[in-house]
Structures are given as C-alpha cells and as structure tokens.
N, C-alpha and C positions, 0 to 999 in steps of 0.2 A: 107187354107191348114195347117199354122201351128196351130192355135187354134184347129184344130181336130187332128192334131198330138198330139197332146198337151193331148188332151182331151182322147184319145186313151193309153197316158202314162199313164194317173191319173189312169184310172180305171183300168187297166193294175196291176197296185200297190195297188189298192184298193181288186182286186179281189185274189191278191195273199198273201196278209194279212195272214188268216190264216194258208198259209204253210207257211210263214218268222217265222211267230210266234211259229208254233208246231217245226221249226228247230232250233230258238233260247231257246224254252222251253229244247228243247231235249239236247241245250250245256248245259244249266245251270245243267241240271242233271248232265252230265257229269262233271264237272267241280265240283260239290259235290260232286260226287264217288273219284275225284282227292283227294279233300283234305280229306275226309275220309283215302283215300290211305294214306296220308302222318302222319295223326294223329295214325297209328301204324293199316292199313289195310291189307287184302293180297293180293297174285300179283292177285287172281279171280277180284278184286276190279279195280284195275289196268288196267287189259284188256279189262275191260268192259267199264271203263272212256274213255280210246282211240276210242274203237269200238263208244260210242256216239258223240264224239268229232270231229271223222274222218264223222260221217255222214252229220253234219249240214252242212260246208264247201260244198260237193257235190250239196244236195238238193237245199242251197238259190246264186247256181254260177248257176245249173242247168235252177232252173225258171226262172233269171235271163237272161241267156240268150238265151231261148228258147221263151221268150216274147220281146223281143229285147231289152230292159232294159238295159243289157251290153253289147259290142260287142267286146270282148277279139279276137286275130287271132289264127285262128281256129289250127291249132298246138298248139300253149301253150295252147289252151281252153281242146283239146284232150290229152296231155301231161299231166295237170294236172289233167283231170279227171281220166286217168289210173289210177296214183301213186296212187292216195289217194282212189282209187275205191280199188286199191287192198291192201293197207297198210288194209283197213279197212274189206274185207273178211280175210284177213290172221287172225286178228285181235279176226274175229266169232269164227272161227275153233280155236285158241289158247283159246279164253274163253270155250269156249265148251267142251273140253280135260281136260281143268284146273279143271273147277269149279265143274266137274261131275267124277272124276279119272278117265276118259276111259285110256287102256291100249292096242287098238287097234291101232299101229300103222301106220300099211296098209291100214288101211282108212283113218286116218289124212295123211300119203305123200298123198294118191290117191286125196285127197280134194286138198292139194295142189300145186301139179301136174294143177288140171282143174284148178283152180286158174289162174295161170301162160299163160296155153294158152286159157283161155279166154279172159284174159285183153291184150295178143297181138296179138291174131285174131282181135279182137275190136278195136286196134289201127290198125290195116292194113284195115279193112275196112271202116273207119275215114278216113284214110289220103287217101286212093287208091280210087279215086273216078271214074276211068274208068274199066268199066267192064272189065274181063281177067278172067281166070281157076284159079288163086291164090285166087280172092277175092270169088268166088264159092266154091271154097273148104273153103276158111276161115270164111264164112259164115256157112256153114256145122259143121266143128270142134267147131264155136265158140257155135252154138245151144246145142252141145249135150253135150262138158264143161262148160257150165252152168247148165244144166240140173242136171250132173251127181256131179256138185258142192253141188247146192238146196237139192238134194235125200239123201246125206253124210248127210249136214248139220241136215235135216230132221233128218231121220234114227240116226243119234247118241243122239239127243234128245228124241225121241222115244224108244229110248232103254233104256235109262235111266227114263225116266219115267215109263214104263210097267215093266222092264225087272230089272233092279237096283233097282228102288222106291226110288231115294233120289233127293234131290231137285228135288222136280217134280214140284215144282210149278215158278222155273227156268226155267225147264224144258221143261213145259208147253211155256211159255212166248217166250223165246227163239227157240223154233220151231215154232211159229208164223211170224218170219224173213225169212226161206228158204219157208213155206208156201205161205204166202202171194206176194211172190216175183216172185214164178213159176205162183200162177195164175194171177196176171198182165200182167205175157210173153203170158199163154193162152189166152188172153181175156178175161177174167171171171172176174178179178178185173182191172178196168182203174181209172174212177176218179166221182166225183158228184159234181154238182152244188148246193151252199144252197146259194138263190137269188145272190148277187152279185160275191160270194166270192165262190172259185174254192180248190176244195181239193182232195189230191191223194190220194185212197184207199190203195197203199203201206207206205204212209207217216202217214197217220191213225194209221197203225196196228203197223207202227216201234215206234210211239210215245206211244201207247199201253205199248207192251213190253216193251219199254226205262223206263216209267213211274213203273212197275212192278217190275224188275230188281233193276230200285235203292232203292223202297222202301224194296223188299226181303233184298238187299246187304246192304244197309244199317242199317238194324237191326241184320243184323248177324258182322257188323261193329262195331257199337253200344257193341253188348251183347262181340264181342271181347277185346273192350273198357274195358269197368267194369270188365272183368275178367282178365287184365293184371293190371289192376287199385287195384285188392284185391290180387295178386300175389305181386308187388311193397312191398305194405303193408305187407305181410307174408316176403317177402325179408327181408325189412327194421328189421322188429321186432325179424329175426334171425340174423343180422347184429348187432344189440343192444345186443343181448344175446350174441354174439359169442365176442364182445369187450369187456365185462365183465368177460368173462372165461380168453380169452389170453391175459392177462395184462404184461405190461412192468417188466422187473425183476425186484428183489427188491433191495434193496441198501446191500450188506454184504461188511463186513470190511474184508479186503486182497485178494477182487474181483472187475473186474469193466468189466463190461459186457451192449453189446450194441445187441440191437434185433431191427427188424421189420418186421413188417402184415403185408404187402400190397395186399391180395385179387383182382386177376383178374378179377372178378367178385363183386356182391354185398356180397356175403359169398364166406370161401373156405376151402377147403379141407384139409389144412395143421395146426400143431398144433405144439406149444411146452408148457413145464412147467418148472417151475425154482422154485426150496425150499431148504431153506437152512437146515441144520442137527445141531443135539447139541454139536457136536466138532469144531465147524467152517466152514463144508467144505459145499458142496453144489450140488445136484442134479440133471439134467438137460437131461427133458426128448424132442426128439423133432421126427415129424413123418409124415405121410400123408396118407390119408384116399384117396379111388380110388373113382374118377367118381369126378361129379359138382354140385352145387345148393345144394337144401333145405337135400337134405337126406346124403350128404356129408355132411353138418353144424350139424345135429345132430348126428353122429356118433362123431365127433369131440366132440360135447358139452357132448355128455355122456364120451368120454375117459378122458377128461380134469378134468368134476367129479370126473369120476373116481380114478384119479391122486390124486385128490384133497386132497380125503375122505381116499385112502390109505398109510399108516405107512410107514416111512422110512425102505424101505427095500433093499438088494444088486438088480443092475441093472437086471442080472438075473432072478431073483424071480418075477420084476418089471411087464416083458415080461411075465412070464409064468400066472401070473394073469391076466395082460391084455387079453391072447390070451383063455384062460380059458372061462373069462366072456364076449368074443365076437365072441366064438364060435355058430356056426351056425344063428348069429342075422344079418347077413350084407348082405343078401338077395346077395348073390351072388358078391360079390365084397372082398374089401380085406384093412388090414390096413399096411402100415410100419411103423414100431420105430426104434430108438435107443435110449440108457438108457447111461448116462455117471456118474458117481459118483468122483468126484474131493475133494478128503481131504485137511488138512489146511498145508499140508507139500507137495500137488502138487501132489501125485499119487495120478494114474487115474484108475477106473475101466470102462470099456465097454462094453455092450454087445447092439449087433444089430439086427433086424428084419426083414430085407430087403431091409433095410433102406442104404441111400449112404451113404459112409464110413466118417465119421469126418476127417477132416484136422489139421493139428500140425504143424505151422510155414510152411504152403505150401506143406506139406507133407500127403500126404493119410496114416490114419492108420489102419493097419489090424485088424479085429473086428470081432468077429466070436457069433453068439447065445449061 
C-alpha cells in the first residue's frame, strides 16, 4: 500500500510538471516586468508584474492541493485562495483602465463591485458546507458576478481594440484572460492530456497572454529606456552650457560678493549676471524665467547672451531691451528681472520687472520699472 502510495505521488508530480512549470515560467515574467518596473517603468508595467506574480502562487497551491500533494486546513487553504484571487482580479481591471486610458468609470466600480461579491459568495460556499437558502442564493449571486466580472473585463478590451485602436495587440492578448475563463466555467474549455502530463486549457491561454504582455511591455519599457537615456544626455549638455553662462562673479576691487546656482533640477529657470563698469562700480542683473526643464534653460541661455553681448547701459534701458527682444518669443510664458547698477561711491540704481524686491540690511526696497 505504501509503495503505491508512493507511486501514486510520483506520477501525480510527474503529471503536473507542465503546469508547475508554465506557473513558474509565468513568475519569472513577472518578476522581469518588476525589474523593468524599477529600471524607470510605468505603473501599466507595474500592474501587470503583480497580476502575474499573484497568479502563479493560486495555480501551483491549487494543483497542489487538489492532487493531494499538500493538505493545507481547509480555511487557510480557502482564506488564502480569496485574497490572492481577488488582489489578482482587482489587479486585471486596474491594468486594463491603465494601460488602455479608459475613462469609463461605472464600469470599472461595476467590475469591481462583482469582484467583491464574487470572492465572498465563494468563500461562503467554501466554508458553508450544509445546504441552507444562503448558500443557494450565494451560489446564484456568485454565477452571475463572475459572469458579469469576465463580460466588463471582456467588453473593455474589445472596445479598445475595435473602437479606440490602440494597443490592440494588449489588447488582443488580454481579453484572452476573461475569455478563456468564461469558457472553462461553460464547459467548452477544461483541460488535455499529452501522454503523461496534465494541462489546463485556462493555464495555456494565461501563459499565452503572460508571454505576449511582457514581451509587448517590455519593448515599450526598453524604447522608454533609450528615450529618457537620450533626454539625461540633452539635460546633461544644457547643464554644461547653462554653468558656462552663470559663472561665479568676478573679483572687483571695493566689492565682495558671494552667489550660488543651485538648480532643483538638472537645469533651471533662474539667472543672474554680474559686470563690472569703467568707473569702478558694477552691474548686477538677476531674474527667473517661468516653467522647468529644457526650454526654461534656453530662454535663460539666450537672456544671459544676451546680457553678455549688451553695452553698459542704465538698469532701465536694460529692461526695455530685454523685453523688446523677448517679445512674443516665450510661447506663452513670461520672464522676471531686476537690474541694479551700484557706483564706486555706493549709489544705487534699480529698476524691476516683476522681479521680488532686493533687500538692504534686511530691509525690502521699493523698486518700481
């Protein structure tokens, strides 16, 4: 008896081989969309790591203990197959909304709505093992939220495929999961024998899809890759250009003056210039350009030229050419300056752009264009 017990296990594991294997194929995908995730993915990448990640765990505890291989007590065995049943639809429906922009949101609660009382009809009729009108009826609710789960899931694939046209081949892929899942419930798919070795026509099609999914997700991972890879590079190279404009002031005799850059970002938006004049004193323009990134850096690099290239002239004058030659060029946005001109005998001239007021010994001074 126990040598056929025995013998019983072997093949038992022998025959279930190919599902252990297409659910440990299915984590390592998962687990590769993960680190994709982390190498600068998005959250579409993210939801779909979990949704494969959450399925393997179900499928090889399932066969497991359905060929008596483990014998978990059947509350925790039912407890854990809830959570992770439903972490893992919640999981479809958040990828599915994500990765395709549906804007429907009465269909994603109505999805997950069935969600909810599907996975606790299915525990009530787990645990409740004596017939009653509860477990009647919660066989009833539990048929038709599922149904009406698989149809959502469906249908919003489908619409995005025919009716959107974009990732359809996501699209495609991923309605192969509520598919494939309704006709197993029908009948119509259960499972085939190939000689020794036992496999599930819905474990088929998930490892399908799975298989689809990450090689889609991952080349749109990838192509995301290289193009923040050649952004970096444009950052970097107006980061070099923009520390070559705003340089430290210069050393002048009966001044001592302290500045710093510090960029919240790789570039930024703020500017000043410092030159000195042929009497001694020294001019000292400072300002901020609106918005972030690359086209706040060039607006910057061209006024700083601009500074550069223009003649000692009163702070005023300064302002009217600036605003002159950056009329209509700022696609909608906007610059502030202020212009200070300090002589070698300490007066000061002012004028401002919108710029916040200069300070005097902790005192704001009034500055007017």
């Amino acid at each position: 008896v126990h040598l056929a017990r025995r013998a019983r296990h072997q093949h038992t594991l022998i025959s279930l081989g190919p599902e252990l294997g297409a659910n440990l194929l299915i984590t390592c995908l998962g687990l590769g969309l993960l680190l994709l995730w982390r190498g600068g993915g998005g959250r579409d990448i993210l939801l779909c790591s979990a949704l494969l990640l959450l399925y393997a765990p179900i499928g090889i505890v399932s066969d497991l203990q359905r060929n008596g291989v483990l014998h978990p007590p059947w509350v925790v065995y039912q407890l854990f197959f809830t959570l992770v049943l439903s972490a893992q639809m919640a999981c479809l429906i958040e990828f599915i909304w994500t990765t395709h922009g549906l804007r429907a949101r009465l269909w994603k609660r109505l999805a997950q709505v069935a969600l909810i009382v599907y996975n606790g009809t299915l525990l009530i009729l787990e645990l409740d093992t004596h017939p009653s009108p509860l477990v009647a009826g919660s066989l009833l609710v539990c048929l038709v939220s599922v149904y009406a789960f698989d149809a959502i899931a469906f249908s919003a694939n489908l619409w995005a495929l025919l009716v959107l046209r974009r990732n359809t081949l996501i699209a495609a892929s991923l309605a192969l999961i509520p598919l494939a899942a309704t006709l197993g419930r029908l009948g119509i798919l259960t499972h085939f024998d190939l000689g020794p070795f036992y496999l599930d026509d819905f474990n088929v099609a998930f490892l399908l899809s799975a298989l689809a999914l990450f090689i889609m997700l991952g080349r749109r991972a990838w192509g995301s890759w290289r193009e923040g890879n050649q952004l970096r590079a444009e950052f970097d190279a107006a980061r070099e250009v923009q520390e070559r404009l705003v340089v430290a002031p210069p050393e002048i005799p009966g001044f001592r003056m302290e500045s710093a850059y510090l960029p919240a970002t790789h570039v930024g938006g703020d500017f000043y210039h410092i030159r000195p004049d042929d009497k001694g004193g020294i001019q000292i323009a400072i300002g901020d350009v609106s918005g972030k990134g690359l086209r706040a850096a060039m607006t910057v690099s061209a006024i700083v030229g601009a500074l550069r290239a223009m003649p000692m002239l009163p702070p005023s004058r300064v302002l009217f050419d600036l605003n002159r030659g950056l009329t209509g060029n700022l696609r909608g946005g906007f610059v502030t300056c202020c212009v200070t001109h300090i002589a070698a005998n300490g007066s000061m001239r002012i004028a401002n752009a919108g710029h916040l007021p200069p300070y005097r010994n902790g005192v704001e001074l009034d500055a007017v264009a």
